[in-house]
N, C-alpha and C positions, 0 to 999 in steps of 0.2 A: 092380399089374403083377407079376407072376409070373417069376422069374426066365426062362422059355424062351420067353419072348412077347414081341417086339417091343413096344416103346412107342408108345403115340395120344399126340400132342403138340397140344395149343392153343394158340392164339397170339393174344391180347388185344389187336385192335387200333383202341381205342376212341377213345385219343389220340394215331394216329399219322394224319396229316393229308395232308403235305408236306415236303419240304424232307429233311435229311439222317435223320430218321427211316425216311421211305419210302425214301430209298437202301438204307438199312441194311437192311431185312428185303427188298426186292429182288435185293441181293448176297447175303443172307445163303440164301435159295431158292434161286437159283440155283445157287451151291456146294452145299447138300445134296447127299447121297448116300443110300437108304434102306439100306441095307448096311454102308457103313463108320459110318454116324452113330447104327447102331443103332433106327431108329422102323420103324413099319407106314404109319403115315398121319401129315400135319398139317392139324390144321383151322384155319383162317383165321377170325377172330371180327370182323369190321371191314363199315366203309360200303361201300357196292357201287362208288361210284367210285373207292376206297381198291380196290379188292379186285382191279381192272379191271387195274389198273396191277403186279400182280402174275404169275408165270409159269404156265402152267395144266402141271398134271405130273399123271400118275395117279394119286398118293399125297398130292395135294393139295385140302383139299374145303374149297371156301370156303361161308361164311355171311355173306350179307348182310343188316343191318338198316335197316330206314327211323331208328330210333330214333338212330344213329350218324351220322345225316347233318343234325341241329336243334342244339339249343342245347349248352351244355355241361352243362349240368343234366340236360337228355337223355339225357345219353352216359353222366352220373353215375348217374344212375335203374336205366338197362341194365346196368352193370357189378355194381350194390349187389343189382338183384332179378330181372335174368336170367339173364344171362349163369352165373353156378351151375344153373340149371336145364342151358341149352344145352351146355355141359360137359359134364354128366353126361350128357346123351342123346347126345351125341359119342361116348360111350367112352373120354373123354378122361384119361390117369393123368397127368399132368402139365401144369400151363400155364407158358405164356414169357410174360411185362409188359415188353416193351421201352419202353415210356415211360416207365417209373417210377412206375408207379401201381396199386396192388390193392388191392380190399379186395371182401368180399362173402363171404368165409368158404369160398374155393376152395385147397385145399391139395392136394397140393403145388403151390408153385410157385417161380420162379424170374426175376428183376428183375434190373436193370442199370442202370449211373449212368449217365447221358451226357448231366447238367445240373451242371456244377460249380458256375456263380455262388448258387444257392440255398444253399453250405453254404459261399462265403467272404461273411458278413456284413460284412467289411471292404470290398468294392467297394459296397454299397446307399447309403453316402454321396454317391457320384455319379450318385445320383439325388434329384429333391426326395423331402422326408422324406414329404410326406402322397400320393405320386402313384401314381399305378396300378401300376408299374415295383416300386415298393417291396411294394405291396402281391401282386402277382403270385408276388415271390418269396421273399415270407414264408408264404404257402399252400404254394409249392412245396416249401417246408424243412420243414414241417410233414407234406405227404403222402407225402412221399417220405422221410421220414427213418421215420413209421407204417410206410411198405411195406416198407422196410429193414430193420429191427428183425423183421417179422413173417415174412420169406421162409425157404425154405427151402434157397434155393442163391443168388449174390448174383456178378456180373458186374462187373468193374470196368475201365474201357480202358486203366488206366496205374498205377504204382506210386505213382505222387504222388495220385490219385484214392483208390488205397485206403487212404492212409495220410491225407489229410482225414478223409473223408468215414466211416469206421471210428471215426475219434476222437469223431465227434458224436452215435456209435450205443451206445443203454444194451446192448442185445444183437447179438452176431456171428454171421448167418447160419451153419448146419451147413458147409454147401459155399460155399467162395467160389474166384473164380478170376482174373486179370488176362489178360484177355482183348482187347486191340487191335485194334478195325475192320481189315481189309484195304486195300488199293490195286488198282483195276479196271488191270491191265498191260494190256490190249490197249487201253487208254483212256490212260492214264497213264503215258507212257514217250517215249525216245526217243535218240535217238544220241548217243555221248559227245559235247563240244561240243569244238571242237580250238582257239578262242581265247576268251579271254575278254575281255567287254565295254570298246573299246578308248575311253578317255577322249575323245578326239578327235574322236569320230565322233559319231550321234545314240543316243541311250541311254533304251529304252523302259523304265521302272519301273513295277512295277504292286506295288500291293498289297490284294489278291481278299480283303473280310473285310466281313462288316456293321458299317456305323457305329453305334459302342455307344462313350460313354464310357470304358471299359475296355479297348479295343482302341485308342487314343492316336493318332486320327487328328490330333488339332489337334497333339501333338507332332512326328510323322512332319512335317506340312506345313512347322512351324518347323525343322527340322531339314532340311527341302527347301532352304526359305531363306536357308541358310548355304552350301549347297554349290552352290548355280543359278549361280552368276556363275564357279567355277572347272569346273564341268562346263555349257559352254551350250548344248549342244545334248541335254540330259536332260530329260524330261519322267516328270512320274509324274502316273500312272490310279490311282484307288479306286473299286473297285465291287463292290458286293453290297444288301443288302437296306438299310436304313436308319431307325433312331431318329429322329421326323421331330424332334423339336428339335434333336438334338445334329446333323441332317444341316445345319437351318439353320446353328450353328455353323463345319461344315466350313466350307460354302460363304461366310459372309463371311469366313475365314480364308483361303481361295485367293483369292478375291478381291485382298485384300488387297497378298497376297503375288506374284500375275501377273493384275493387272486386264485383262488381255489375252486370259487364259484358254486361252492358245496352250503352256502346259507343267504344269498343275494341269488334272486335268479329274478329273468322277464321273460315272462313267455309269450309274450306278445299278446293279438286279443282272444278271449272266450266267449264261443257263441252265449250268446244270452238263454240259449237253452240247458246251460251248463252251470251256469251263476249257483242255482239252487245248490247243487254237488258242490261246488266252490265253499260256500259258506258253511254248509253240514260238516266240510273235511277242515276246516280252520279255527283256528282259539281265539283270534282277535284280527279283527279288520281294522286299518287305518286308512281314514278319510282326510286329507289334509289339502283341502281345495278353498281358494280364500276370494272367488268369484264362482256361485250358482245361484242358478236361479230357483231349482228344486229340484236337490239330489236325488234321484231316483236309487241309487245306489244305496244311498245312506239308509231310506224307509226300506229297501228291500230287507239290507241287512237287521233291521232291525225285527223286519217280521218274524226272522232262521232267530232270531234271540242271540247270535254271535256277540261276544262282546266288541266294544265299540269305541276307538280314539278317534277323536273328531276336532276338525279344526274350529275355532270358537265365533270366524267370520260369520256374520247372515248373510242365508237365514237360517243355518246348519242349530243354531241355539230354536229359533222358532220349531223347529221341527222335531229334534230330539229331547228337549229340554233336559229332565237331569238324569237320564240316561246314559249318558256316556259320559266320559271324559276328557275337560278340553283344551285345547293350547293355541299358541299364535302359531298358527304354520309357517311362518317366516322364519321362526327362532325354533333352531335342532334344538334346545336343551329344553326349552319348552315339551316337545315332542318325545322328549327322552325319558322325562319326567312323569307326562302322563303314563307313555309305556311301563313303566318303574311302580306306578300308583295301579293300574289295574293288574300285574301279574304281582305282585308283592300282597296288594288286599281285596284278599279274594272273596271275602263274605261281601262288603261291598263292590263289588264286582257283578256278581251272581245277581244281587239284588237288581244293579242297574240294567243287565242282561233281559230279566225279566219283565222290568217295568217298559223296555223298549218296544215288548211283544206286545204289548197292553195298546201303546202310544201308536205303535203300527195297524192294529188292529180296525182302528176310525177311518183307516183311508182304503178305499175299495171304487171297483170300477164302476160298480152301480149307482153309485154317490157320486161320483162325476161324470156319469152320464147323465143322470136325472137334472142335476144342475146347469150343464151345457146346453141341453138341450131345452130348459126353461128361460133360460138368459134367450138360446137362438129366437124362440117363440114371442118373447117378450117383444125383442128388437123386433122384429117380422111384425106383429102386431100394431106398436107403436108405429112402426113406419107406413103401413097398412092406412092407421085412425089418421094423421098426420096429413 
């Protein structure tokens, strides 16, 4: 790329599937700009029903492969012995790996973390030693720590990410940057709230998270348990995707605790087009997740102004600061505690409610696309002069 020539940017997307991946480069399309962001074109490298689900712009040329839509070995085959051909016939001077995965001898490029549990080997205990779970995310610390080491520009959502995840890498990409997902506001927001959740009355909790060991559903539900007889009209939802053993767990642990099933319920998961409705109909969200990399969930909630118990892990403090209220997610009495301190005081409560919408407000998709996309230009450049 030549310094007076707009940048062809490619975008790898061979392991982006579903779920908050395709969010990400949906918002992240969307916010482009070809002028402030510096590119000529982006090619699209992904499955055609991946590809569908993306915005059609003039400066955007997707490629769809049958190869991208089979096994995973498939996807691997394409990435190691095509995809560098299809680059190059792109025009392409820089590629984006948002899933954290390159190899095939395409340079420049530029990667980004947005799998923390593969580089804290301290939670893989809470999985059996010999089981898929374990084995999943022993590859993933493995290929992605390969991709990390080898890039050329290196994306990070939060300052707790890069100071892991940095430590486990023998080499430190040229370009690195801390770069934080946005919050969709015309999705994600909503009127200051003028009381907060009065003890007395019915008290919806939700806490919107897949059930994973690490995110302490069976703690939250103990920690239910101690406060249900002084709040009785409170009931708490969990719902998102689900770890089928550990969901078994949840669920004889509600049980247990309201065999009635009339104030513990899991509804499994909510499209993400639903979330917004989720948080409007709720009085307090519980976040008790003690490994992320950057809760998407957490800043959303904070944008609806819901009020907010949060586990105190990073970078959950980095992001909310004193906006909500925080505990050891390990420890239910901790979690009971907090529960106890926002419906009990509710002046402070309401304040913190407020100040979240405030703290929410700095993170938009335009601001990480402008950023992304100066990081991709920069690396493209420097590797260009170089």
């Amino acid at each position: 790329m030549t310094p007076t020539r707009a940048m062809v940017v490619g975008i790898d997307l061979h392991n982006i599937r579903d779920g908050g991946g395709m969010n990400y480069i949906r918002n992240l399309l969307e916010a482009a700009d070809p002028v402030a962001d510096r590119f000529a074109e982006i090619h699209l490298f992904g499955a055609a029903k991946v590809l569908d689900a993306f915005p059609d712009r003039p400066w955007i040329i997707k490629h769809a492969y049958s190869e991208l839509e089979r096994s995973l070995w498939a996807r691997l085959r394409f990435v190691a012995r095509r995809l560098p051909t299809e680059f190059k016939a792109a025009g392409c001077d820089i590629l984006y790996c948002p899933g954290g995965i390159a190899f095939g001898n395409i340079h420049p490029y530029v990667t980004i973390s947005r799998n923390m549990l593969p580089f804290r080997s301290e939670f893989w205990r809470m999985y059996p030693r010999f089981s898929l779970e374990r084995l999943r995310l022993q590859l993933l610390r493995w290929r992605n720590t390969a991709t990390f080491v080898d890039a050329d520009g290196m994306i990070y959502l939060s300052d707790t990410a890069r100071t892991i995840i940095s430590a486990a890498l023998r080499r430190q990409p040229p370009r690195v940057a801390v770069i934080p997902h946005g919050v969709d506001h015309g999705r994600f927001s909503g009127v200051p709230r003028t009381s907060a959740p009065d003890p007395g009355a019915p008290i919806a909790i939700v806490y919107p998270s897949r059930l994973e060991p690490y995110k302490h559903q069976l703690e939250v539900i103990a920690a239910f348990s101690a406060v249900m007889d002084e709040f009785a009209l409170a009931s708490l939802t969990f719902c998102g995707p689900a770890n089928p053993p550990y969901r078994q767990q949840v669920e004889e642990a509600m049980g247990r605790v309201d065999p009635s099933g009339t104030r513990l319920r899991y509804v499994g998961e909510v499209p993400n087009a639903d979330l917004p409705a989720l948080y409007a109909d709720s009085d307090l969200l519980l976040f008790a997740s003690s490994c992320e990399n950057l809760p998407n969930i957490l800043i959303e909630a904070m944008a609806c102004g819901i009020p907010i118990c949060c586990s105190s892990r990073s970078p959950m403090p980095e992001i909310a600061q004193d906006a909500c209220v925080y505990f050891d997610p390990t420890q239910s009495d901790q979690i009971a505690t907090a529960i106890r301190d926002v419906l009990r005081n509710r002046a402070a409560t309401l304040t913190r409610s407020h100040a979240a919408m405030t703290l929410a407000a700095d993170y938009s998709w335009a601001k990480t696309a402008r950023r992304t996309f100066a990081l991709i230009a920069d690396t493209a450049s420097n590797a260009a002069s170089s």
